[in-house]
C-alpha positions as CSV (number, residue, x, y, z in Angstrom):
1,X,0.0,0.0,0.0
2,X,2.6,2.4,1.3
3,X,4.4,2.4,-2.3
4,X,1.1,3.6,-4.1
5,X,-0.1,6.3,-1.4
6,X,1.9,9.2,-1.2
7,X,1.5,13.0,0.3
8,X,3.5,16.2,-0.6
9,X,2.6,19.5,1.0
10,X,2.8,21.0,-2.8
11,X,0.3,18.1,-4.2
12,X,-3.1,18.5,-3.7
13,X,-2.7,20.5,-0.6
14,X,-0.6,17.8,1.0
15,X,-3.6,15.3,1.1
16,X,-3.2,11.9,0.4
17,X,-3.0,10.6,-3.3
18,X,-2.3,7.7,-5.6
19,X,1.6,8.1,-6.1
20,X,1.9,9.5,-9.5
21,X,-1.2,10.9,-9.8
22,X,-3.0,13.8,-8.6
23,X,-6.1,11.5,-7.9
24,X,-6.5,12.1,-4.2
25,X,-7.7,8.8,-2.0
26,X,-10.3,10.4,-1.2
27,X,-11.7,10.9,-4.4
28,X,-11.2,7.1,-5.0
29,X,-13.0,6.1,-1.3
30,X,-15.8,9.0,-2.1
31,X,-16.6,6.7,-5.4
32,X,-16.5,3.6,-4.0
33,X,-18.5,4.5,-1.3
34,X,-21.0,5.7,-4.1
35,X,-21.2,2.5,-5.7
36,X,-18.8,2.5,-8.5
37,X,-16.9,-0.1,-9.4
38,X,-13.5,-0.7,-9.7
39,X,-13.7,-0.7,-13.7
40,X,-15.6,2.4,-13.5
41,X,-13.3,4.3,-11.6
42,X,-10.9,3.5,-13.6
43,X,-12.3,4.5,-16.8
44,X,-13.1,7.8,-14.7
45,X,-9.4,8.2,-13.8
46,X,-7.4,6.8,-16.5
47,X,-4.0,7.3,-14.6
48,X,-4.7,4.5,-11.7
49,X,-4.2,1.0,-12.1
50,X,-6.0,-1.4,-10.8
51,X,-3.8,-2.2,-7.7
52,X,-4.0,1.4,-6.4
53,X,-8.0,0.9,-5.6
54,X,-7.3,-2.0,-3.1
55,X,-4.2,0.4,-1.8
56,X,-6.6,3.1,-0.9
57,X,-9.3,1.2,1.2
58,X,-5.8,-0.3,2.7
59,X,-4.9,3.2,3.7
60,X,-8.2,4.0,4.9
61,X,-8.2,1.0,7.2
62,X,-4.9,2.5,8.6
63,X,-6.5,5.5,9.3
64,X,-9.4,3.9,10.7
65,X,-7.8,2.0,13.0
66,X,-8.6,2.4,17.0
67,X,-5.7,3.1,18.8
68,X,-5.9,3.0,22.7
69,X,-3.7,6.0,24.3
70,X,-3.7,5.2,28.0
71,X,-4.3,8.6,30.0
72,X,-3.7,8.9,33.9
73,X,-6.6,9.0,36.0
74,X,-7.7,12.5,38.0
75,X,-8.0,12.1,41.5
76,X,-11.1,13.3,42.3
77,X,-11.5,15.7,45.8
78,X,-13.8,14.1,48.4
């Protein structure tokens, strides 16, 4: 996944897109989400491959993620 995500600060305002492309993963999870396929959104976006649709619901499962920070606990006055 990593090799077919990438983010510059001067790329699409430093949002996440398909290496290569300025085809953000957002734009790619906003379509899939609508119900387009794979082939569709491909046709849409000529410059992705097929492997870079899989790589962005991978990144979006990374982001997605729950991640448990421990905090300490307040004492609380009596």
């Amino acid at each position: 996944m990593h090799e077919r995500i990438s983010t510059h600060p001067n790329i699409c305002h430093g949002k996440a897109c398909i290496r290569g492309t300025r085809v953000m993963v957002s734009v790619v999870l906003d379509n899939l989400a609508g119900g387009l396929t794979t082939e569709e959104i491909l046709r849409s976006y000529p410059s992705l491959q097929t492997e870079d649709i899989p790589a962005a619901l991978a990144y979006a499962a990374e982001l997605a993620d729950e991640r448990i920070v421990p905090t300490p606990l307040h004492a609380v006055a009596a």
